[in-house]
Steps between C-alpha positions, in 0.01 A plus 500: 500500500246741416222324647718427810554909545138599405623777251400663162824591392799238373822650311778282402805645424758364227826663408496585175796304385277218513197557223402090435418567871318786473301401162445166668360646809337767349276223288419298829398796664263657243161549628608422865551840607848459557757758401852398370713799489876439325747703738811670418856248482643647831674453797415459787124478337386201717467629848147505639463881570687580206245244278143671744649840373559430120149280432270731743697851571460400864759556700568285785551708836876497616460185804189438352357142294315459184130464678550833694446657078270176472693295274663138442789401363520152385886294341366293187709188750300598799153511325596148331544301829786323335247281370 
């Protein structure tokens, strides 16, 4: 996916609830420059804007889409092509 998008910067986040996933990641990701950042048990925590805002502190203009703050959000199913 990276190398699809061109960019520098990948972060993953995990809820916290789930730390196997988070150590696990966090070892496959070592030395990749890839950030995996545990975030807070909440709801609703999931939403796109709501995930942009809490792993960058962009905020995601009101009508507006992810690119227009220059970021890409990715579902674990959707970046797995089912495959």
């Amino acid at each position: 996916m990276r190398r699809i998008l061109g960019v520098d910067r990948v972060v993953i986040g995990i809820e916290a609830n789930k730390p196997d996933a988070i150590a696990l990641l966090n070892e496959h990701c070592a030395g990749r420059n890839i950030e995996v950042t545990a975030l807070a048990v909440k709801y609703p925590q999931g939403s796109e804007k709501q995930l942009i805002h809490v792993l960058t502190g962009r905020q995601v203009p009101s009508g507006g889409l992810p690119m227009d703050v220059g970021v890409v959000v990715q579902n674990v199913a959707t970046t797995d092509g089912g495959g």
